[in-house]
Biopython code that builds the backbone (N, CA, C, O; Angstrom):
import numpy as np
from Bio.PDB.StructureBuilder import StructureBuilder

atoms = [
    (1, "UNK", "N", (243.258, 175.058, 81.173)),
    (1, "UNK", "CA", (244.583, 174.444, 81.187)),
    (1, "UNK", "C", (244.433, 172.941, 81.032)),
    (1, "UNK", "O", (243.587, 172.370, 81.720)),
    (2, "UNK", "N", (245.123, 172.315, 80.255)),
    (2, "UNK", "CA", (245.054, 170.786, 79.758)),
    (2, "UNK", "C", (246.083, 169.860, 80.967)),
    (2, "UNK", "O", (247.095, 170.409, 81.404)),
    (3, "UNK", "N", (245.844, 168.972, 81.255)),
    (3, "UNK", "CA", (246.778, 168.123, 82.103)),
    (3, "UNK", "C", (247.596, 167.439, 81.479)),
    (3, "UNK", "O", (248.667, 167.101, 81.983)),
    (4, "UNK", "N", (247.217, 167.103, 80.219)),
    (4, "UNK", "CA", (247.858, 166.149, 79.463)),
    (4, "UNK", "C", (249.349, 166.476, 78.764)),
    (4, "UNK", "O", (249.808, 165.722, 77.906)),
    (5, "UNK", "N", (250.075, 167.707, 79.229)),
    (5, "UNK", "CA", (251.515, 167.789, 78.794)),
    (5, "UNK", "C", (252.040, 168.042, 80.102)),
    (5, "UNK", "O", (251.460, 168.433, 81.115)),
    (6, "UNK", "N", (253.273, 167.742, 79.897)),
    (6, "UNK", "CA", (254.412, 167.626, 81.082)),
    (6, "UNK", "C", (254.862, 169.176, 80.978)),
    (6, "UNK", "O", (255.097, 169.767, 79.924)),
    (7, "UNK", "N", (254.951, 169.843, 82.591)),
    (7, "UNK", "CA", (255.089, 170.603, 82.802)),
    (7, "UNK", "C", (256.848, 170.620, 82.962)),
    (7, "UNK", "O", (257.335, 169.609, 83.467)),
    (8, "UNK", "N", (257.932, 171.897, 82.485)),
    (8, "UNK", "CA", (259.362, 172.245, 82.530)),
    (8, "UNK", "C", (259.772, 172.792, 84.153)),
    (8, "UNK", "O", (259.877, 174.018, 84.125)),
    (9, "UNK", "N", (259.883, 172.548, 84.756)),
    (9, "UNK", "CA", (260.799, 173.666, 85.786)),
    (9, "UNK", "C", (262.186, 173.513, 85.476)),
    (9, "UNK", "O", (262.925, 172.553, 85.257)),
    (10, "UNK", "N", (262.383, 175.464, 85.553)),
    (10, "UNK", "CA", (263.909, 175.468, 85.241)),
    (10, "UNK", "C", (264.148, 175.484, 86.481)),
    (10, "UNK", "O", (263.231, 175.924, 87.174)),
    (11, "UNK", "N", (265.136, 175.131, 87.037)),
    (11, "UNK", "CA", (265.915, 174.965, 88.350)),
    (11, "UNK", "C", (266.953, 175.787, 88.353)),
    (11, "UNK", "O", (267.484, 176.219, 89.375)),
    (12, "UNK", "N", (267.344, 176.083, 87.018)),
    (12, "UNK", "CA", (268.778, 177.001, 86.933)),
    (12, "UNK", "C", (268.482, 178.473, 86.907)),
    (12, "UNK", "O", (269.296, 179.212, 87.460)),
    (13, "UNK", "N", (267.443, 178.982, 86.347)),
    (13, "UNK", "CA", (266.603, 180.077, 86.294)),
    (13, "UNK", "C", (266.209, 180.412, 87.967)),
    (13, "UNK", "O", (266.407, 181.529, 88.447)),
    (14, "UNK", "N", (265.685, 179.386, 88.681)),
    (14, "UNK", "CA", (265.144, 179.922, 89.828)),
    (14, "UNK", "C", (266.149, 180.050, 90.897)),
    (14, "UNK", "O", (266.063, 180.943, 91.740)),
    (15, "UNK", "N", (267.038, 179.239, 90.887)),
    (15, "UNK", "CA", (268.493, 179.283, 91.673)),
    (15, "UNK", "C", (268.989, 180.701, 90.991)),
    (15, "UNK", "O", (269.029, 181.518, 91.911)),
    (16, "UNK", "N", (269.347, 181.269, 89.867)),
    (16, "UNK", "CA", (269.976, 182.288, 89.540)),
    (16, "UNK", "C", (268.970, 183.528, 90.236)),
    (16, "UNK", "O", (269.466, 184.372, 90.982)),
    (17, "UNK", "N", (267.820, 183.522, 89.968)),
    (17, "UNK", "CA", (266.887, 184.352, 90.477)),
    (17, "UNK", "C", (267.112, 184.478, 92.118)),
    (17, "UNK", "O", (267.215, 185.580, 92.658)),
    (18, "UNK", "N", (267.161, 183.523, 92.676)),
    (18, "UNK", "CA", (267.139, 183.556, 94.083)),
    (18, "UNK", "C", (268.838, 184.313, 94.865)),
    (18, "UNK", "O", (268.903, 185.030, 95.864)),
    (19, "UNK", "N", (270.042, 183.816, 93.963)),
    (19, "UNK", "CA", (271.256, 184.126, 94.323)),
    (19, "UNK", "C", (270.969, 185.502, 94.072)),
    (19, "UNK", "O", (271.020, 186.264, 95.037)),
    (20, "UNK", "N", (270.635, 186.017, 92.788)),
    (20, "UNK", "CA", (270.603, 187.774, 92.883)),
    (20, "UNK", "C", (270.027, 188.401, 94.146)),
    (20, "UNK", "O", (270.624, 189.134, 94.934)),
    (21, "UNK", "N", (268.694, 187.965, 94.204)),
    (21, "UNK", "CA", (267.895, 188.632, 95.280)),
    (21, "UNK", "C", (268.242, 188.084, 96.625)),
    (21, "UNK", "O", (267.431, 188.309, 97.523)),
    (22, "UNK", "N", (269.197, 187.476, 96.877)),
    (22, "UNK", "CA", (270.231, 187.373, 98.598)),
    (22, "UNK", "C", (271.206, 188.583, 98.292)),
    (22, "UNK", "O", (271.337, 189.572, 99.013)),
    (23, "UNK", "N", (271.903, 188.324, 97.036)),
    (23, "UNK", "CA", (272.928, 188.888, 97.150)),
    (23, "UNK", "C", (272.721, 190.586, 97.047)),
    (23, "UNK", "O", (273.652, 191.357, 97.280)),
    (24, "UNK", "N", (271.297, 191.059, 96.645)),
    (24, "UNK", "CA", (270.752, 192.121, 96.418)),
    (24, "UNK", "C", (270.860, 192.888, 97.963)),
    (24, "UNK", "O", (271.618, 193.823, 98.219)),
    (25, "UNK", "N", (269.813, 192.184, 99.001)),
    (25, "UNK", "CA", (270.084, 192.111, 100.435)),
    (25, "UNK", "C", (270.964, 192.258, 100.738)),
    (25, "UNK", "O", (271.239, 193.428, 101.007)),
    (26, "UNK", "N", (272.222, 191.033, 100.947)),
    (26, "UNK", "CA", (273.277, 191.930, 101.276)),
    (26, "UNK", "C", (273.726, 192.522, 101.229)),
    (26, "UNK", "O", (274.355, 192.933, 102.205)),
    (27, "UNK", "N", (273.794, 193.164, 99.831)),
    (27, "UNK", "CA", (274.831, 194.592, 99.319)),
    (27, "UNK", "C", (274.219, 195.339, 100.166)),
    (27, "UNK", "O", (274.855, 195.639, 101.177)),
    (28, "UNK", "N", (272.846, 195.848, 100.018)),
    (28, "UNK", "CA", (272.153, 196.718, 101.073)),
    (28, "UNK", "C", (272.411, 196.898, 102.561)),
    (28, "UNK", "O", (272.753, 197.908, 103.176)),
    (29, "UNK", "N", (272.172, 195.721, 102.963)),
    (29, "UNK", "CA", (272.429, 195.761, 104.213)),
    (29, "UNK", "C", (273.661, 196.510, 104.869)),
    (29, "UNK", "O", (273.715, 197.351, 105.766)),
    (30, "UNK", "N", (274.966, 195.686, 103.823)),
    (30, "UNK", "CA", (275.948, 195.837, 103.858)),
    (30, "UNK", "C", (276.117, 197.508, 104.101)),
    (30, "UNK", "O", (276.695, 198.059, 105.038)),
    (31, "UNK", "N", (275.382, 198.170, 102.881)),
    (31, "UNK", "CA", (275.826, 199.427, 102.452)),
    (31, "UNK", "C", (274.998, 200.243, 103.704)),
    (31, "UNK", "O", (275.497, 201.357, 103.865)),
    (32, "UNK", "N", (274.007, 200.005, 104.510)),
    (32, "UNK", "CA", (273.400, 200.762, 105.272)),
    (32, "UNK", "C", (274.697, 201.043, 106.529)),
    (32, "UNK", "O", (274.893, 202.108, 107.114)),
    (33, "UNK", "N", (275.416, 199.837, 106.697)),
    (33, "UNK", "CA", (275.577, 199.731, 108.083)),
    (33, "UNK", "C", (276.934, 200.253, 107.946)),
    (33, "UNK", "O", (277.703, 200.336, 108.903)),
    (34, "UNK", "N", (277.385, 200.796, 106.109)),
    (34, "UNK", "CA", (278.584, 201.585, 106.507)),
    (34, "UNK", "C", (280.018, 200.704, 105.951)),
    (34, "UNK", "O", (281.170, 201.125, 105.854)),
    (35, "UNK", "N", (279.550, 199.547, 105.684)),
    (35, "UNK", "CA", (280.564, 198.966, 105.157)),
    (35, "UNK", "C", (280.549, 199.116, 103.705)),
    (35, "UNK", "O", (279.663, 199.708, 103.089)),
    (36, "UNK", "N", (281.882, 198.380, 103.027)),
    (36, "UNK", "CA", (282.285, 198.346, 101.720)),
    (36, "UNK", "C", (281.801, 196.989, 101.075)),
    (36, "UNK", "O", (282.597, 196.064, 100.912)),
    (37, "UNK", "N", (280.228, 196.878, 100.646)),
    (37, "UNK", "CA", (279.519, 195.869, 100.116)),
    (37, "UNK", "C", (280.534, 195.141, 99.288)),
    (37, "UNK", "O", (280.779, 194.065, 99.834)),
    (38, "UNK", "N", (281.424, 195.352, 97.858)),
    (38, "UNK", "CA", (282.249, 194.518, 97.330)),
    (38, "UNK", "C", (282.899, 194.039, 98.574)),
    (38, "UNK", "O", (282.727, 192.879, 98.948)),
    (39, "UNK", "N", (283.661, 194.902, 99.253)),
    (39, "UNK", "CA", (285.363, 194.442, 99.724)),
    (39, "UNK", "C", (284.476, 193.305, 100.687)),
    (39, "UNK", "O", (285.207, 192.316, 100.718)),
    (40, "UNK", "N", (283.642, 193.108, 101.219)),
    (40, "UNK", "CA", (283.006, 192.288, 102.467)),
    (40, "UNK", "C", (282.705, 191.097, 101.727)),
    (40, "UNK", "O", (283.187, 190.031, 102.110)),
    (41, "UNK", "N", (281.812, 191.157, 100.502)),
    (41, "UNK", "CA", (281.743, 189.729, 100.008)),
    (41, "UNK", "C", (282.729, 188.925, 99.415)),
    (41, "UNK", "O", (282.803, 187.700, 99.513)),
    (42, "UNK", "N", (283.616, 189.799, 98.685)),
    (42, "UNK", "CA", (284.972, 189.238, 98.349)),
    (42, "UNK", "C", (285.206, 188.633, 99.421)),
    (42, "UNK", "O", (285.405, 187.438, 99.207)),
    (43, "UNK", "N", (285.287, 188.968, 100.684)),
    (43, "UNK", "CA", (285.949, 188.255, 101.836)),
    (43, "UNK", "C", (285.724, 187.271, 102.320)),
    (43, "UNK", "O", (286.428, 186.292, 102.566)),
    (44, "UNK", "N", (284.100, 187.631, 102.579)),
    (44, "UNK", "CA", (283.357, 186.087, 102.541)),
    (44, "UNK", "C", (283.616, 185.357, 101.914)),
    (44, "UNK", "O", (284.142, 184.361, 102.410)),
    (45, "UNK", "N", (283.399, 185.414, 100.431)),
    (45, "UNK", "CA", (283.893, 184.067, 99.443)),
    (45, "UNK", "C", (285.546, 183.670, 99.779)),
    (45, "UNK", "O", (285.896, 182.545, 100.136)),
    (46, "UNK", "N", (286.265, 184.570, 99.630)),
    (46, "UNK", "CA", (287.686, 183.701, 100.071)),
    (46, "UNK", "C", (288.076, 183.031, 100.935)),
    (46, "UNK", "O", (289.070, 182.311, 101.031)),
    (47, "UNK", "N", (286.745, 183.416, 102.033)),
    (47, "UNK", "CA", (287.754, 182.865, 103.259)),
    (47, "UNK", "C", (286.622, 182.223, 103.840)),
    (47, "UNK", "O", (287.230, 181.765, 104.808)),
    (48, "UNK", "N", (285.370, 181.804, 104.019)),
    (48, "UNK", "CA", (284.090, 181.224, 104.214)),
    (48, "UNK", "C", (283.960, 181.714, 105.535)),
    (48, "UNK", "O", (283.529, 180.984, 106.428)),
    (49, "UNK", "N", (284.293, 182.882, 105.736)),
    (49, "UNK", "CA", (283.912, 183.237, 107.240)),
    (49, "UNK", "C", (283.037, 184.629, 107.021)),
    (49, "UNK", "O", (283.333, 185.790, 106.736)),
    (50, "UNK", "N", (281.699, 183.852, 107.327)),
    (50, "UNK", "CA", (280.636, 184.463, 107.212)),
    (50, "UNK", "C", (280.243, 185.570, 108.335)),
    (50, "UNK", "O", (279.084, 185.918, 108.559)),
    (51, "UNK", "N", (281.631, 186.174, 109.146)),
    (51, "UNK", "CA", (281.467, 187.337, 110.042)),
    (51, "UNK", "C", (281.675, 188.395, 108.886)),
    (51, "UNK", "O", (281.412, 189.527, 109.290)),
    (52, "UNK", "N", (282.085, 188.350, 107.516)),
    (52, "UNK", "CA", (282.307, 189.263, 107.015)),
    (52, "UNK", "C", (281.014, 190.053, 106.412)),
    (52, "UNK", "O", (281.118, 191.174, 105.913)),
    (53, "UNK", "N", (280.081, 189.512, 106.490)),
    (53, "UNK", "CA", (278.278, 190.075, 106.343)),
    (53, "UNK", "C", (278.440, 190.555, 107.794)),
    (53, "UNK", "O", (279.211, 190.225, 108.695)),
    (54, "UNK", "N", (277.559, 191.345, 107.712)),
    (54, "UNK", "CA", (276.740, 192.027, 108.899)),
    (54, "UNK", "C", (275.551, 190.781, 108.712)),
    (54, "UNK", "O", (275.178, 190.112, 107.748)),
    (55, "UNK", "N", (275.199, 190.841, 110.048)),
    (55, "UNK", "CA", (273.602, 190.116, 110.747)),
    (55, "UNK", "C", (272.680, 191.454, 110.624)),
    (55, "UNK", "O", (271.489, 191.384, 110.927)),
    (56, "UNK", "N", (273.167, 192.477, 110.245)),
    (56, "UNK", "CA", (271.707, 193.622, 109.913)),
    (56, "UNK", "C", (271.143, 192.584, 109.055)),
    (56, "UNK", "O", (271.638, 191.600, 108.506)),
    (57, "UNK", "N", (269.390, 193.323, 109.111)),
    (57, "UNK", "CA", (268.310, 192.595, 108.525)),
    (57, "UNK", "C", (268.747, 190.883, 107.769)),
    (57, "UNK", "O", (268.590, 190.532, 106.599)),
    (58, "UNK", "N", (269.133, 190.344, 108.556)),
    (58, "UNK", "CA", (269.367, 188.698, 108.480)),
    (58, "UNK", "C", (270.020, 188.364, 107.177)),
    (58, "UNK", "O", (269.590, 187.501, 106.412)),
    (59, "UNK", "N", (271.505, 189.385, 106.884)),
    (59, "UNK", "CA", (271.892, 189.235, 106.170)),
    (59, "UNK", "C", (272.975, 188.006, 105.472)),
    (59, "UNK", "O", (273.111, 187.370, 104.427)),
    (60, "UNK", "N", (273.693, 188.182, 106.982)),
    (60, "UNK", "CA", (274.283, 186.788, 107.439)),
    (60, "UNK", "C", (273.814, 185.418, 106.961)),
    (60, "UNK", "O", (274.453, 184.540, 106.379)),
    (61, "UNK", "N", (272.171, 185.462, 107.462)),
    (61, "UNK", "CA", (271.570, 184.085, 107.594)),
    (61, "UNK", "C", (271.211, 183.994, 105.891)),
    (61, "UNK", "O", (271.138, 182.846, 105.453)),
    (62, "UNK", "N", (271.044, 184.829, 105.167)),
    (62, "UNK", "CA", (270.855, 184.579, 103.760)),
    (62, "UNK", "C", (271.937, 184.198, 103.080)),
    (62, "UNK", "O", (271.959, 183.205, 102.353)),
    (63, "UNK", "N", (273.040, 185.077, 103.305)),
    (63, "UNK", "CA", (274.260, 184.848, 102.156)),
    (63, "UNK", "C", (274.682, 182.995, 102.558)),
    (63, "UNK", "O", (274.865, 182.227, 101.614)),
    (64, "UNK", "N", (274.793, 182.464, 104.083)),
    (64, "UNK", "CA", (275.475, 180.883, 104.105)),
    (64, "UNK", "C", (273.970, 180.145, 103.255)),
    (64, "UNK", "O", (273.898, 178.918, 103.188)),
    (65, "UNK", "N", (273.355, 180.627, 102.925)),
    (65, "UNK", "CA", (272.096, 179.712, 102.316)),
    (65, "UNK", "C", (272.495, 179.506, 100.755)),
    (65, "UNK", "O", (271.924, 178.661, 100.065)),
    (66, "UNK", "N", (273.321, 180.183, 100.354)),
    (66, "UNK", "CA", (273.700, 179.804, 98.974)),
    (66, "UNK", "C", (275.394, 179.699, 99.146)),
    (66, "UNK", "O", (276.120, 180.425, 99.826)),
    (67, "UNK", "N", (275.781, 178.486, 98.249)),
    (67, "UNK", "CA", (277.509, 177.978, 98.470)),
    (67, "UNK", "C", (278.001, 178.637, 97.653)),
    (67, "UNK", "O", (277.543, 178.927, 96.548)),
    (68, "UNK", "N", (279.384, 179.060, 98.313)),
    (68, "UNK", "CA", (280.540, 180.112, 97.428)),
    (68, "UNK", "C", (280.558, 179.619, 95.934)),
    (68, "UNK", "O", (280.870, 180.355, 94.998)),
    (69, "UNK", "N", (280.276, 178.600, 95.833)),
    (69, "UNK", "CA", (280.866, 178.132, 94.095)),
    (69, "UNK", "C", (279.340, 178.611, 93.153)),
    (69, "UNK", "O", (279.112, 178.687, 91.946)),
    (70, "UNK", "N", (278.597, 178.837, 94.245)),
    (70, "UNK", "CA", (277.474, 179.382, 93.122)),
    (70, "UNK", "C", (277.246, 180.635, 93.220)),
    (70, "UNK", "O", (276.368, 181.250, 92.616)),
    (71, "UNK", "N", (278.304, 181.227, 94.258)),
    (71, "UNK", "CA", (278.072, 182.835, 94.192)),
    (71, "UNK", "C", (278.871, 183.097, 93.062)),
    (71, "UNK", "O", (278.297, 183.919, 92.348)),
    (72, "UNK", "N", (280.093, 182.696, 92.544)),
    (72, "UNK", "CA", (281.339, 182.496, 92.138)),
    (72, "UNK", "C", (280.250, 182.540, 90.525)),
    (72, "UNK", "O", (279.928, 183.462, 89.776)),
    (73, "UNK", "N", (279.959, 181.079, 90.534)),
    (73, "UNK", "CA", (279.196, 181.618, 89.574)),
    (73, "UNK", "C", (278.174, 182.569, 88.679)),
    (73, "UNK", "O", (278.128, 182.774, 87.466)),
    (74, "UNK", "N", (277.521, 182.973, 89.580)),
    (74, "UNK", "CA", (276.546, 183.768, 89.409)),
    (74, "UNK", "C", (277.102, 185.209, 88.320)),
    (74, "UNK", "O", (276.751, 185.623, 87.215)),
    (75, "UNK", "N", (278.401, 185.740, 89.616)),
    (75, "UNK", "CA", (279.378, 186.663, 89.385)),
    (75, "UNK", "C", (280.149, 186.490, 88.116)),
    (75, "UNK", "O", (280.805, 187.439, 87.685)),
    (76, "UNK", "N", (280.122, 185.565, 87.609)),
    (76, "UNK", "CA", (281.178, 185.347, 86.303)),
    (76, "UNK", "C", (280.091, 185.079, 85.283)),
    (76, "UNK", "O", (280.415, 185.787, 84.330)),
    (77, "UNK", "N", (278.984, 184.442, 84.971)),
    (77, "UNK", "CA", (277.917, 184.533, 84.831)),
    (77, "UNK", "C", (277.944, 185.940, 84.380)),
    (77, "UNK", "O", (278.780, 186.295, 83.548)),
    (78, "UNK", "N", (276.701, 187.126, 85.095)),
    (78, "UNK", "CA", (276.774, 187.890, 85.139)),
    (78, "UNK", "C", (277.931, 189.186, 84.729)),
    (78, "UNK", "O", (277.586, 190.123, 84.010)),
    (79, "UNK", "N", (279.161, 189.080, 85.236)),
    (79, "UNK", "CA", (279.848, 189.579, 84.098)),
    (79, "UNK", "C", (280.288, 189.404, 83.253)),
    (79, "UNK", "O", (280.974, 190.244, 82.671)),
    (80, "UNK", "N", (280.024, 187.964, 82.740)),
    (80, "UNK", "CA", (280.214, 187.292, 80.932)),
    (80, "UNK", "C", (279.702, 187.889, 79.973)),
    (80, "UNK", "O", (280.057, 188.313, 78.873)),
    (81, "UNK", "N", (278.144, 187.818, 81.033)),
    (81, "UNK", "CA", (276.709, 188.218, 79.764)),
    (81, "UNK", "C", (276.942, 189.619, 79.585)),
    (81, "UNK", "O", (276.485, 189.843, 78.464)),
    (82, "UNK", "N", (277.424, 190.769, 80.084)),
    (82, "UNK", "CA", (277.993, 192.175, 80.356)),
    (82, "UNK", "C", (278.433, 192.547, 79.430)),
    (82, "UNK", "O", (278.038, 193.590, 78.911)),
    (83, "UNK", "N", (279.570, 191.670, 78.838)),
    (83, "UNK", "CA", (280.582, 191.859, 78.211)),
    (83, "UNK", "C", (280.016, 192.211, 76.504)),
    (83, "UNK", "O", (280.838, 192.448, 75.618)),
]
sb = StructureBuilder()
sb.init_structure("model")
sb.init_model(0)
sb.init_chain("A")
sb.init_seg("    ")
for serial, (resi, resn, name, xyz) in enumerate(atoms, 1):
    if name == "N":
        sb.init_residue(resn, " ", resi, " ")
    sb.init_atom(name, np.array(xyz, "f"), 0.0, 1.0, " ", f" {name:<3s}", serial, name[0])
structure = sb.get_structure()
């Protein structure tokens, strides 16, 4: 490996990577403990009250680690590229 070129980090790539795999967790979590994984995060995002996750497997503590406007994104994102 040469030193002499400047190395890229995408930041937008690893942030998108990281929002899936929280939001992956929560659905799970969500779905173990019996709840309705959409209807709960919808809720969360509208209303920033993060009782709407379950604290099963530290689900809670993952989803406030990323801000609604980039879940928001992710989600529109994701169903753009769908389309």
């Amino acid at each position: 490996m040469e030193f002499n070129e400047t190395m890229k980090i995408n930041l937008e790539f690893d942030k998108s990577k990281e929002v899936k795999e929280i939001v992956s967790k929560v659905y799970e979590a969500l779905k173990l403990k019996g709840y309705d994984p959409i209807s709960q995060i919808v809720g969360y995002i509208l209303s920033d009250d993060p009782t709407y996750i379950t604290s099963y497997n530290g689900a809670r503590g993952l989803i406030v680690k990323i801000e609604r406007d980039e879940l928001l994104e992710e989600f529109v994102k994701t169903y753009i590229n769908s389309l």
